[in-house]
Backbone bond lengths (Angstrom), bond angles and torsions (degrees), N, CA, C in turn:
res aa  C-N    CA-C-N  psi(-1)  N-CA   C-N-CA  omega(-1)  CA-C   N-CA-C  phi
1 X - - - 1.462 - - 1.526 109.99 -
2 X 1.060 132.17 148.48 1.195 151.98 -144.40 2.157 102.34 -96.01
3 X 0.767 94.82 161.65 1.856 81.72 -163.95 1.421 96.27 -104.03
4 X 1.486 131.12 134.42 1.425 151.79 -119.19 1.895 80.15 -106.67
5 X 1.542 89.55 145.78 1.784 87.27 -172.90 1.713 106.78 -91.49
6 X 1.184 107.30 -12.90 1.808 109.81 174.99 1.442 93.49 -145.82
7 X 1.465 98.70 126.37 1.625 106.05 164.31 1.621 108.73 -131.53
8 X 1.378 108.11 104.26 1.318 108.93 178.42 1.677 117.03 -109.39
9 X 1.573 115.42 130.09 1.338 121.20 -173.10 1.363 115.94 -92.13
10 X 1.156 160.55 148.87 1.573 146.59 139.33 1.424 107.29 31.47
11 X 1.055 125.27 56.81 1.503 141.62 133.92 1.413 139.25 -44.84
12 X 1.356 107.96 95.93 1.532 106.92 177.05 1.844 99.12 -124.47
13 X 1.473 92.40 164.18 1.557 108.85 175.59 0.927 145.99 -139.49
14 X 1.145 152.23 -22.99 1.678 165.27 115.12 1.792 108.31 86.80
15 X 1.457 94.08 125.16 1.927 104.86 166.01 1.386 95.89 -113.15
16 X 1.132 126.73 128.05 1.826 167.39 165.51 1.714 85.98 56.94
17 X 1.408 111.93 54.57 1.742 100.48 152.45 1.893 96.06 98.70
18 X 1.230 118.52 -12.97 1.169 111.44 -178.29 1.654 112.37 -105.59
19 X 1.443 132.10 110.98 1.104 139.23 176.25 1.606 105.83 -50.41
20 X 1.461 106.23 120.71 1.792 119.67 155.03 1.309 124.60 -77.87
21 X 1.610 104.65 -41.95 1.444 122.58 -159.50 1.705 100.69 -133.52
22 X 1.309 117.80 120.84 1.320 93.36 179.66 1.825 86.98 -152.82
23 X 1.447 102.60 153.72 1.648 119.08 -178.32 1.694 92.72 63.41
24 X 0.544 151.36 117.57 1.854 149.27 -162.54 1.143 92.28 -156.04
25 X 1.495 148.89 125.95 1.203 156.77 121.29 1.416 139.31 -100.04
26 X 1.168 144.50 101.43 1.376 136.70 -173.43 1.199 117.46 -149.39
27 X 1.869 123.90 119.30 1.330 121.53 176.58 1.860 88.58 -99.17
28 X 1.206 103.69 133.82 1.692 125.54 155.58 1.420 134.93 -92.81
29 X 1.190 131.59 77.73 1.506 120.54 -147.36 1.629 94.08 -73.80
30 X 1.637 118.73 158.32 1.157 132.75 167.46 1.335 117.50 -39.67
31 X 1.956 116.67 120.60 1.386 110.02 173.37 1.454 127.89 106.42
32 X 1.569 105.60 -23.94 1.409 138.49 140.11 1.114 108.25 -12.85
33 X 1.691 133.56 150.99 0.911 133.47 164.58 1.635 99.34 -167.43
34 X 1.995 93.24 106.03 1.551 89.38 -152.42 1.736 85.98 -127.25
35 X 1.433 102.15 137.51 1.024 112.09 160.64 1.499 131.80 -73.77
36 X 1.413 130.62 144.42 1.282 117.28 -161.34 1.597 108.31 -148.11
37 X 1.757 113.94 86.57 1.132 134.13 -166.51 1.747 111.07 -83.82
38 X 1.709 115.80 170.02 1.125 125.74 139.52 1.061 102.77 148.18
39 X 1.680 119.79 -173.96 1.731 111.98 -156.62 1.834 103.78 -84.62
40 X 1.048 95.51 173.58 1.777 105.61 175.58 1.315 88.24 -49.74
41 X 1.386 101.93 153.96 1.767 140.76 170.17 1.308 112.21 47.76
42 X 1.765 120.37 23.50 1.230 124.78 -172.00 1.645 99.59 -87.40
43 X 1.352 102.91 5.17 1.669 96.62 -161.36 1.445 157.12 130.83
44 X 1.345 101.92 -29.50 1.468 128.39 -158.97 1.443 99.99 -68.37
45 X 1.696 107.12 -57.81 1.680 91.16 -168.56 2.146 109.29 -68.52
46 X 1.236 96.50 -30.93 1.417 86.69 158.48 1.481 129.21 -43.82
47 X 0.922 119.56 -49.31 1.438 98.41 174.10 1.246 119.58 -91.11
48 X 1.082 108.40 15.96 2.013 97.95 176.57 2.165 85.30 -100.67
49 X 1.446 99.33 -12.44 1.739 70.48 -171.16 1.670 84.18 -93.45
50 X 1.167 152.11 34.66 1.385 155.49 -158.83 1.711 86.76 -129.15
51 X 1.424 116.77 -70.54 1.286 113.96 -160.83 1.970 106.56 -79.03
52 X 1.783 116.74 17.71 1.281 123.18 170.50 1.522 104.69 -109.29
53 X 1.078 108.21 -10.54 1.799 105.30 -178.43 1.870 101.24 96.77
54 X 1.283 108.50 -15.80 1.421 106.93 -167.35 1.935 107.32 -48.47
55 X 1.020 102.86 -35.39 1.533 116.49 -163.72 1.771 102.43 -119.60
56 X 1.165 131.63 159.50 1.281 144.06 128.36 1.641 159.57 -71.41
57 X 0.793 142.94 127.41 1.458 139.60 -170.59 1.379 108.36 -67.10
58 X 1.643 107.58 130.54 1.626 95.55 172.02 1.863 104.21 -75.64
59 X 1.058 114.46 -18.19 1.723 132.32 175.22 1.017 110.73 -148.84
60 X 1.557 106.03 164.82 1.615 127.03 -177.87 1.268 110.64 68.35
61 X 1.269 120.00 -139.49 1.649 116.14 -134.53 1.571 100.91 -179.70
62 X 1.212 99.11 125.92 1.696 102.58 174.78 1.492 109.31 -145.79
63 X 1.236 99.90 130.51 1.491 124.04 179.59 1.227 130.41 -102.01
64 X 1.437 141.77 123.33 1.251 121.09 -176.84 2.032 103.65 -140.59
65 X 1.324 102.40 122.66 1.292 120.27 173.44 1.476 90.80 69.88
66 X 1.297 133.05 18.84 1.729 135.64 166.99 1.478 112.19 93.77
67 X 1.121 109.54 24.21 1.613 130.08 179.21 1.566 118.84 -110.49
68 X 1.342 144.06 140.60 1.288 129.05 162.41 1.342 106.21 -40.15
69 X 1.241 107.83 168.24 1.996 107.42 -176.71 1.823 81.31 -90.06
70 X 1.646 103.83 152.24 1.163 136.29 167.36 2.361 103.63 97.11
71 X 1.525 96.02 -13.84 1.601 101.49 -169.69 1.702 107.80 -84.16
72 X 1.601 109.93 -13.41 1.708 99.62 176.01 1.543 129.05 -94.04
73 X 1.705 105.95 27.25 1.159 116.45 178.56 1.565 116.41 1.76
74 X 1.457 133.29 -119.18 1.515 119.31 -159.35 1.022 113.18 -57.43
75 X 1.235 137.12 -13.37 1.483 143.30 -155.59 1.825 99.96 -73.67
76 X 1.551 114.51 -38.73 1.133 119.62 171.80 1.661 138.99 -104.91
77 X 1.418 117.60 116.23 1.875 113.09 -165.24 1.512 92.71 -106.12
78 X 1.279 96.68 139.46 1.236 138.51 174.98 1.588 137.20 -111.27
79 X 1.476 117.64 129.46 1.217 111.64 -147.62 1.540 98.22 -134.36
80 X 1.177 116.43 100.29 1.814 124.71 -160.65 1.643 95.35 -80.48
81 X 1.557 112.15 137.49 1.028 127.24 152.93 1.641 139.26 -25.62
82 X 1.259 99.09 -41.94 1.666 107.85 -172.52 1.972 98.89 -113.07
83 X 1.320 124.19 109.77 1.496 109.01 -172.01 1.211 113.64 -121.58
84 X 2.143 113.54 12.31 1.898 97.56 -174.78 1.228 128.31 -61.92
85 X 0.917 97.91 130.53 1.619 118.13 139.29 1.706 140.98 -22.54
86 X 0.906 131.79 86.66 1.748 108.01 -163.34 2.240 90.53 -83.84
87 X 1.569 103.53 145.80 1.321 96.06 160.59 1.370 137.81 -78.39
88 X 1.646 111.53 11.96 0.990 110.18 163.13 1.680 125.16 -103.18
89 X 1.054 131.14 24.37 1.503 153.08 -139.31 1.392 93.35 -128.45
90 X 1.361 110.48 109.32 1.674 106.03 -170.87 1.462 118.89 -98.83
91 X 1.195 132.05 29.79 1.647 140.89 -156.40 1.593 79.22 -93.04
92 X 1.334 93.78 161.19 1.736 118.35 172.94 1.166 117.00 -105.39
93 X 1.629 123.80 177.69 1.894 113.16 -167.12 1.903 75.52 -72.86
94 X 1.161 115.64 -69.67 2.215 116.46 -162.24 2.043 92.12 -28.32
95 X 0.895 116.82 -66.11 1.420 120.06 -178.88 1.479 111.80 -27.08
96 X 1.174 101.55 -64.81 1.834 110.39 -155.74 1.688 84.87 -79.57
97 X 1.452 147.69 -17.45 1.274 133.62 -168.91 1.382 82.53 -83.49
98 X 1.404 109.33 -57.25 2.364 99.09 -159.26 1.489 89.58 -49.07
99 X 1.228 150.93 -20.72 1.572 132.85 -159.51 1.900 96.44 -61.30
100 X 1.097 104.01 -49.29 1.771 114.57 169.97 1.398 117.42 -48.20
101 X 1.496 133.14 -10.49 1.233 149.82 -177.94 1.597 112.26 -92.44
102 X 1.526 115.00 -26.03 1.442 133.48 -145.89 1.438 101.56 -89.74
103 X 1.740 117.66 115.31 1.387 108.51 172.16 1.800 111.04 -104.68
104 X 0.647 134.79 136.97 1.920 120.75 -172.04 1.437 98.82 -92.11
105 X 1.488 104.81 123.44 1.234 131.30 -159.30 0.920 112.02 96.28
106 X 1.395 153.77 26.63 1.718 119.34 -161.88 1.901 82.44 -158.51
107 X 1.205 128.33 -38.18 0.963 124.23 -138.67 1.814 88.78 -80.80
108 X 1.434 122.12 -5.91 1.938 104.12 176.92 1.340 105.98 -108.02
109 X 1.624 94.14 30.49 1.880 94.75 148.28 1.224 109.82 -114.32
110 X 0.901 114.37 -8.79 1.847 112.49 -163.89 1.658 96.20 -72.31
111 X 1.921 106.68 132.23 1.421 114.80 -164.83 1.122 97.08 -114.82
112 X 1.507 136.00 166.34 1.022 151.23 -136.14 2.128 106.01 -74.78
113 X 1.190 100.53 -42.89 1.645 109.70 165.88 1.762 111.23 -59.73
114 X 1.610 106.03 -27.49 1.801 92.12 178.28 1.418 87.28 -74.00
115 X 1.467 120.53 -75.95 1.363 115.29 -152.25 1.493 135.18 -37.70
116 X 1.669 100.66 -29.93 1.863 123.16 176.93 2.099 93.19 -73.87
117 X 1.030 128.87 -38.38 1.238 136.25 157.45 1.514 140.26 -48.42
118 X 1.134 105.33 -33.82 1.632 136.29 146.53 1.379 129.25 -71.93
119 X 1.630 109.38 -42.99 1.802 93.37 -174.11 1.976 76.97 -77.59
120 X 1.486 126.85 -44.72 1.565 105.46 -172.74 1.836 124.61 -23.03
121 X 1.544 103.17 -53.81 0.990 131.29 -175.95 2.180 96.75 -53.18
122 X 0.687 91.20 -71.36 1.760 119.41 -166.91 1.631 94.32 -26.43
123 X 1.754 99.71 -65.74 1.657 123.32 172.82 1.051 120.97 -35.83
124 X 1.299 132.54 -53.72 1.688 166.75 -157.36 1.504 84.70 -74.19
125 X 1.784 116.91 -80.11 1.119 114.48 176.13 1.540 131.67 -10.52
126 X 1.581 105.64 -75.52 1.340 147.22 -159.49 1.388 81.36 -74.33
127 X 1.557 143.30 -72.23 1.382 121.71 -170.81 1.590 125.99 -45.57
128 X 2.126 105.82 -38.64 1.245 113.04 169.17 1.597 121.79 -40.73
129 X 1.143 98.87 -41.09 2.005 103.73 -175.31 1.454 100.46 -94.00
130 X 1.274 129.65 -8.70 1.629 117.70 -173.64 0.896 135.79 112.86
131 X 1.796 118.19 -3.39 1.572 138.09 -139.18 1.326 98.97 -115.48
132 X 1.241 120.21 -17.17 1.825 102.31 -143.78 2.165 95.68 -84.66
133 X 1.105 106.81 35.75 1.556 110.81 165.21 2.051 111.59 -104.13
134 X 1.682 89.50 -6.48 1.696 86.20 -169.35 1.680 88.06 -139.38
135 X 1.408 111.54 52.97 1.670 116.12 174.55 1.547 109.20 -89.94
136 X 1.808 119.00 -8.03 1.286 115.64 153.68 1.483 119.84 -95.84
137 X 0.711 128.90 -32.51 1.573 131.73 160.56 1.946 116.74 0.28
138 X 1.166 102.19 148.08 1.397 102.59 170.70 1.922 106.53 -94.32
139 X 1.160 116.08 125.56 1.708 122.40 -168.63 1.370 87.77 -68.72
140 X 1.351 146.39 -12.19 1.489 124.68 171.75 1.375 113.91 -76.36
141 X 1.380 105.74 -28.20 1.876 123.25 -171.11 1.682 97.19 -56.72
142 X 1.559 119.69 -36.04 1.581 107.65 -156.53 1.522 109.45 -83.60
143 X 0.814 113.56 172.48 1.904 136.37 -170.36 1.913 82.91 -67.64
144 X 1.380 122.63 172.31 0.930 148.98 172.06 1.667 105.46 -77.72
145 X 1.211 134.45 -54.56 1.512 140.98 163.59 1.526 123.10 -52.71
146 X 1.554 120.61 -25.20 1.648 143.63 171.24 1.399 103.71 -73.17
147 X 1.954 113.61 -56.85 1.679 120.52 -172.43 1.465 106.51 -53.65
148 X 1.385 107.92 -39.06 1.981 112.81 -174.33 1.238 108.04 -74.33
149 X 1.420 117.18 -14.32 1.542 103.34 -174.31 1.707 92.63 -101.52
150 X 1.476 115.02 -27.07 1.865 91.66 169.92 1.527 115.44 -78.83
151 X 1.360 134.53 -13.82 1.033 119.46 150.85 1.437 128.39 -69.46
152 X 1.063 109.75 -12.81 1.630 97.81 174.28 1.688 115.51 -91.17
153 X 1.693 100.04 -23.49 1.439 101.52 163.46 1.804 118.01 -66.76
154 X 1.223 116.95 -34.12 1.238 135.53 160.43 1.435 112.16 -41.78
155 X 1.597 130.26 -41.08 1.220 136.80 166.31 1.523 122.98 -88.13
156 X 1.348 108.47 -0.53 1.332 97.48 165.74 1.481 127.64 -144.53
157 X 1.768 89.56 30.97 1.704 110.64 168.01 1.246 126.80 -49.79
158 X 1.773 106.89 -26.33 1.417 108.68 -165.37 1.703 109.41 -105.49
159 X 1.525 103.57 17.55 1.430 112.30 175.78 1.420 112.63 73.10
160 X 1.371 126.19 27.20 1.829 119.84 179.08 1.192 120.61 -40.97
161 X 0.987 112.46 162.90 1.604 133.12 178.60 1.923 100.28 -96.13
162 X 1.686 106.11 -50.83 1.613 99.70 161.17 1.605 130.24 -139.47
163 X 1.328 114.56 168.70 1.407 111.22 -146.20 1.138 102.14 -126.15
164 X 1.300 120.38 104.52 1.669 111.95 -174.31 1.601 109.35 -124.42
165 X 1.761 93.72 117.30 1.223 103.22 -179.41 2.068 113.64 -113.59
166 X 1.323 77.98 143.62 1.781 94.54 169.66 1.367 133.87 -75.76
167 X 1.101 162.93 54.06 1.233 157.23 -51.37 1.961 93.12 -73.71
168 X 1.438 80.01 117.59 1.608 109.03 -177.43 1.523 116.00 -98.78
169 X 1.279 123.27 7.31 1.166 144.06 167.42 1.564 123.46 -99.78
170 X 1.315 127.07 -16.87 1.779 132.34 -132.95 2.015 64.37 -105.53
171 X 0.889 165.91 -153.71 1.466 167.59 -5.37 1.419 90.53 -132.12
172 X 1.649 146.45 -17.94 1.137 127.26 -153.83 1.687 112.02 -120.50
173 X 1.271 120.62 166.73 1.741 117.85 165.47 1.434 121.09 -64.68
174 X 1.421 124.38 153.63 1.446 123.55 143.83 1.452 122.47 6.08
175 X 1.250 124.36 -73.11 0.956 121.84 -155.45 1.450 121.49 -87.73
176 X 2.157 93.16 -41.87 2.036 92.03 168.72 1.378 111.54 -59.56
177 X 1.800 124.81 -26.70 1.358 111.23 178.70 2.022 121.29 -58.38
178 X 1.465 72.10 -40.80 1.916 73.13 177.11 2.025 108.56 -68.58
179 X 1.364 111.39 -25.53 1.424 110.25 -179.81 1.353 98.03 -69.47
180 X 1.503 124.59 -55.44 1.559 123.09 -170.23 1.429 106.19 -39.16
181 X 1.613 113.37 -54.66 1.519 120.59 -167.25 1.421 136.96 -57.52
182 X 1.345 80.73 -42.82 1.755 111.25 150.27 1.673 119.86 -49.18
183 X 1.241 112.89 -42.09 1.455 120.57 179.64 1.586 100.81 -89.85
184 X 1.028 136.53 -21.46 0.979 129.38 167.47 1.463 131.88 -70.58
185 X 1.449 100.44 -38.06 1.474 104.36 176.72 1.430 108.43 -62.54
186 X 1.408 124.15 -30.76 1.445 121.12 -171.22 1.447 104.86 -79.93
187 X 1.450 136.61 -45.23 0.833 128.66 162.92 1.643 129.44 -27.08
188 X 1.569 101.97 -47.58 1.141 95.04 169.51 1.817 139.20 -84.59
189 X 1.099 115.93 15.53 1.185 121.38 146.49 1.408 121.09 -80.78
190 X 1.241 128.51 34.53 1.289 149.61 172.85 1.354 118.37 -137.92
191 X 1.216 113.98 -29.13 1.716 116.45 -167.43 1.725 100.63 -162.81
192 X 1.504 97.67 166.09 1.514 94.21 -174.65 2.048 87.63 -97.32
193 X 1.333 80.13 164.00 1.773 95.65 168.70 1.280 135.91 -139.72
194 X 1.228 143.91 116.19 1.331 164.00 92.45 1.597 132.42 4.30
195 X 1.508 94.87 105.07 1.620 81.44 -148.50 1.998 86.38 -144.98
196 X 1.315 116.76 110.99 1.182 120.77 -179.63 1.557 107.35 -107.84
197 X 1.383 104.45 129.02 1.740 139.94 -176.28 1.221 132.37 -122.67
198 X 0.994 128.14 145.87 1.773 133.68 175.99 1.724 85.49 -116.09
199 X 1.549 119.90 -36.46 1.987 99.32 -173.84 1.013 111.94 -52.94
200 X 1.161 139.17 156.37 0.955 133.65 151.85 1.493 140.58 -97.48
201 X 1.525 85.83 -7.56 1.858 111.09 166.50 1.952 101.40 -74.23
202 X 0.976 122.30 -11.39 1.254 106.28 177.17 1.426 126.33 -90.88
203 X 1.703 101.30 4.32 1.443 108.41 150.59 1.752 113.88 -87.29
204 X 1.678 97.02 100.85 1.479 104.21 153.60 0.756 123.00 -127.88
205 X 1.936 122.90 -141.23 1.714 106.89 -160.06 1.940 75.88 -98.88
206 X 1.069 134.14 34.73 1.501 107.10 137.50 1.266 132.32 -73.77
207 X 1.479 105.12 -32.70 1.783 104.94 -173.34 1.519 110.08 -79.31
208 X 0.978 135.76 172.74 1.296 151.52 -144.67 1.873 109.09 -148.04
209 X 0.962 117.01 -31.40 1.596 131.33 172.31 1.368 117.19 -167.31
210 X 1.430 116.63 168.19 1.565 117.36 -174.36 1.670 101.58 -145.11
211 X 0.983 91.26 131.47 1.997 107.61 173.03 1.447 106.63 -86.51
212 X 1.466 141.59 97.43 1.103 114.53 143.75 1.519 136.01 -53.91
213 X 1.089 136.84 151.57 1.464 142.56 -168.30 1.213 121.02 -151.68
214 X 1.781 117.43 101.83 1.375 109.80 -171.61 1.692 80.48 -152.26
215 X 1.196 114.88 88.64 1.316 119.71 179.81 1.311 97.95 63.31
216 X 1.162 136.40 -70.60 1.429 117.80 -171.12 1.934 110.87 -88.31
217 X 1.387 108.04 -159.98 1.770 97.85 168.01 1.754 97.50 -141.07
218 X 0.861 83.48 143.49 1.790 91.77 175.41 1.745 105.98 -114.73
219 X 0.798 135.68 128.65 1.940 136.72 -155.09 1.707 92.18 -116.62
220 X 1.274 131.23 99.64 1.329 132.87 171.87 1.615 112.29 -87.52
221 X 1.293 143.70 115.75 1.277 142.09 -167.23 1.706 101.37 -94.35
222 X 1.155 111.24 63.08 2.067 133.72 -163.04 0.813 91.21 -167.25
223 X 1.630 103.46 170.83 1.646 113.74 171.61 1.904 87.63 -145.48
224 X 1.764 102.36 9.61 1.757 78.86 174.11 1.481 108.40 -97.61
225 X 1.220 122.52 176.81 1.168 137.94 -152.65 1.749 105.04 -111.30
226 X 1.285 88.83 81.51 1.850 89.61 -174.51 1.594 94.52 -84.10
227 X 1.494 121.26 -178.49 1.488 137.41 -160.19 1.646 87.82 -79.20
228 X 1.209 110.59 -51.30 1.534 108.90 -177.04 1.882 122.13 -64.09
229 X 1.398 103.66 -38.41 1.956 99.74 155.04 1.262 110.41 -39.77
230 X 1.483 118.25 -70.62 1.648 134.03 -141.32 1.390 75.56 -67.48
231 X 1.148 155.33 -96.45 1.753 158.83 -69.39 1.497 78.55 -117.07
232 X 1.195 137.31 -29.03 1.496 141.54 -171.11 1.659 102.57 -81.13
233 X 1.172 112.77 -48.81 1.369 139.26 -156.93 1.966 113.64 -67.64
234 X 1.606 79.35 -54.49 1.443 109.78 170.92 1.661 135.30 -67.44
235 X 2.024 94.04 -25.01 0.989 109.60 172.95 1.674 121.30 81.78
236 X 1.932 104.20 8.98 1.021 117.72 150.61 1.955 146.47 -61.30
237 X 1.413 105.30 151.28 1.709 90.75 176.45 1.286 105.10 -65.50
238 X 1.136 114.83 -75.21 1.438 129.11 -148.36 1.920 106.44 -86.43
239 X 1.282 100.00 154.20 1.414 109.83 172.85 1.619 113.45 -102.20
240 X 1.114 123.93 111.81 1.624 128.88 173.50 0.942 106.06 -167.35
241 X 2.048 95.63 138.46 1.609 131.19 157.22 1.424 85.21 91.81
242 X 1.739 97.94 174.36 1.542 108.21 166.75 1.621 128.92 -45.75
243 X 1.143 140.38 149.46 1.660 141.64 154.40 1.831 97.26 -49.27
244 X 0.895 119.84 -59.39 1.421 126.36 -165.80 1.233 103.86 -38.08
245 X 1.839 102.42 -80.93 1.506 110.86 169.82 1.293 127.61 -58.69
246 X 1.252 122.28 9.67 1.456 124.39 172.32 1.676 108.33 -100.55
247 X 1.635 114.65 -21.86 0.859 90.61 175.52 1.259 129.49 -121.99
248 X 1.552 101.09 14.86 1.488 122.12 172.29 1.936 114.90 -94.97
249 X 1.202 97.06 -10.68 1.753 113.02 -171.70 1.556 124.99 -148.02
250 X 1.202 105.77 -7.57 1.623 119.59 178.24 1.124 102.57 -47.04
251 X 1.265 115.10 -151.37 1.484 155.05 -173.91 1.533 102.08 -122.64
252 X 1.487 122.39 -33.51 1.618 107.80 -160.40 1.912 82.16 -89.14
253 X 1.446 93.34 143.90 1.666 138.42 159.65 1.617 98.95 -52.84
254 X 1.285 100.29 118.12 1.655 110.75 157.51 1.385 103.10 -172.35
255 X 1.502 95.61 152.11 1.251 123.66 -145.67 1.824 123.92 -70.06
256 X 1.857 109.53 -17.65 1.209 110.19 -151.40 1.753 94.38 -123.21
257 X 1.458 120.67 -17.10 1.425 131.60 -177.99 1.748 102.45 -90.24
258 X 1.406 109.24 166.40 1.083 108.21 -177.93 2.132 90.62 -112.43
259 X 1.443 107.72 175.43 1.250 126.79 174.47 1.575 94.25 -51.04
260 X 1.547 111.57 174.00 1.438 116.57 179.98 1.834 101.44 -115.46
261 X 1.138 99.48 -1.38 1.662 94.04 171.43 1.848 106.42 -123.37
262 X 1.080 95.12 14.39 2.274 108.60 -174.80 1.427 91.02 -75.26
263 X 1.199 111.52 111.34 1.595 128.78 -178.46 1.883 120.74 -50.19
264 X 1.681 104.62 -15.74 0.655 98.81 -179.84 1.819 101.68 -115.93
265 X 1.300 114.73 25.70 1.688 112.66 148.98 1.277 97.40 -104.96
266 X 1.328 143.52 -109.99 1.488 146.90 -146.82 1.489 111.51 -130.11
267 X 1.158 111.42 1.88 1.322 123.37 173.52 1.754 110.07 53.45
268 X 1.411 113.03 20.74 1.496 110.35 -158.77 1.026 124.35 87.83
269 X 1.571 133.90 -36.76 1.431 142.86 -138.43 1.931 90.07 -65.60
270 X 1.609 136.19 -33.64 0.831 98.18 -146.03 2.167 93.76 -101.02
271 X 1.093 98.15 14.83 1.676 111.64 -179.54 1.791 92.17 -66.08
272 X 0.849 123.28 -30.11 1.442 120.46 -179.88 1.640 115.71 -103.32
273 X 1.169 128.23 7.56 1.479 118.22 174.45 1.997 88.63 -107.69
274 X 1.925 71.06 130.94 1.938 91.41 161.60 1.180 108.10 -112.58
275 X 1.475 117.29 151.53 1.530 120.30 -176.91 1.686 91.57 -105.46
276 X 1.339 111.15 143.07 1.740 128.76 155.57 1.529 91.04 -58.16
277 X 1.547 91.15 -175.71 1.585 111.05 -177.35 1.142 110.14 -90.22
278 X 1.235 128.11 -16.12 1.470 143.64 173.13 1.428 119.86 -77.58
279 X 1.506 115.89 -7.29 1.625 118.63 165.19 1.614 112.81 106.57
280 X 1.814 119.47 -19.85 1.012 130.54 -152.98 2.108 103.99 -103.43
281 X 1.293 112.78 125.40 1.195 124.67 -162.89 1.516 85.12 -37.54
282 X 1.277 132.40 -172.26 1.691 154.71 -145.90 1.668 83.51 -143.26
């Protein structure tokens, strides 16, 4: 059997004495592509900087691609949460991909055959996401949905094995999110993926499983959204009614629906129409 791309044991974590993450367990088999939900400060980006080496365990043990976490250097691309751009910052999309190439220390040896070897690499990238027609371009010039896809080419210049992104969706529209997802799924027939979210539209039939994460992790081997995901997800007690209608009309806060009684969604009106069996309002 093939060696598990995250193996995490009894994992806990704590900032000034207060546990974030605690009892943490999760094997990820190779190829995975697991979504990894739940409310603010439940955790999530904590453990992606846990499974980068960035941080430490106050306990347990984390493994990644069969390495201590922080020991599989290129093997793993990474895709940071916060990615602007300033418009005065003159690098190009080819530019901002070699940044993914960059080792500190190493790079004022690299001789003229690495570097012709690198922008190759860079290109390759940039064609993977769709880009490599605007590899001179200034990265401030592109749309907000274009910048995420050169950063993600940026994360996977160096050919990883896994891809861990920070919600790589939250900066863009409707539609680049469904393009991102799309690029994502293909990606992952190449690499496993790791991909932390508050949308909840970014569970589709790309993902393959979902981690809830609210101090602890719950590992669902689905990617649909039963009452018990969402209420996990959301960072709710209780489980009730549909996910749908919970999260188009609930009580829980999110960001892109309106209220279910906000006069300018449905004002309620349709909580009271019953349909006959015949299809026709009551």
């Amino acid at each position: 059997m093939s060696t598990p791309a995250i193996e995490i044991s009894d994992l806990w974590f704590a900032y000034d004495g207060v546990r974030v993450l605690d009892q943490v367990n999760l094997t990820l088999p190779a190829g995975d592509f697991l979504a990894v939900l739940g409310p603010n400060g439940g955790g999530k980006s904590t453990l992606l900087r846990l499974l980068l080496g960035l941080a430490k365990p106050g306990g347990g043990s984390v493994r990644v691609l069969g390495q201590p976490a922080g020991q599989a250097g290129g093997r793993i691309g990474y895709l940071p949460q916060f990615t602007q751009v300033s418009a005065s910052f003159p690098i190009t999309v080819l530019g901002a991909v070699l940044l993914g190439l960059v080792r500190p220390g190493l790079d004022c040896f690299r001789g003229a055959g690495q570097r012709r070897r690198d922008r190759e690499a860079a290109l390759n990238a940039l064609s993977r996401v769709g880009l490599s027609a605007h590899a001179d371009r200034r990265l401030s010039d592109l749309s907000g949905g274009q910048r995420q896809r050169v950063f993600i080419a940026r994360a996977i210049v160096s050919g990883p094995e896994l891809l861990l992104l920070d919600e790589p969706t939250a900066s863009v529209d409707g539609k680049s999110r469904q393009e991102l997802m799309a690029l994502l799924a293909e990606l992952n027939r190449d690499m496993t993926i790791v991909m932390v979210s508050h949308d909840m539209s970014t569970v589709d039939g790309c993902v393959k499983s979902i981690a809830c994460v609210n101090r602890s992790l719950h590992h669902h081997l689905d990617s649909r959204l039963t009452p018990q995901i969402f209420a996990e997800a959301m960072g709710v007690d209780q489980v009730a009614g549909c996910p749908v209608e919970l999260l188009a009309h609930g009580p829980v806060p999110h960001r892109v629906v309106l209220a279910h009684d906000n006069p300018d969604c449905c004002g309620g009106r349709h909580a009271h129409t019953h349909e006959k069996d015949g299809g026709e309002p009551a």
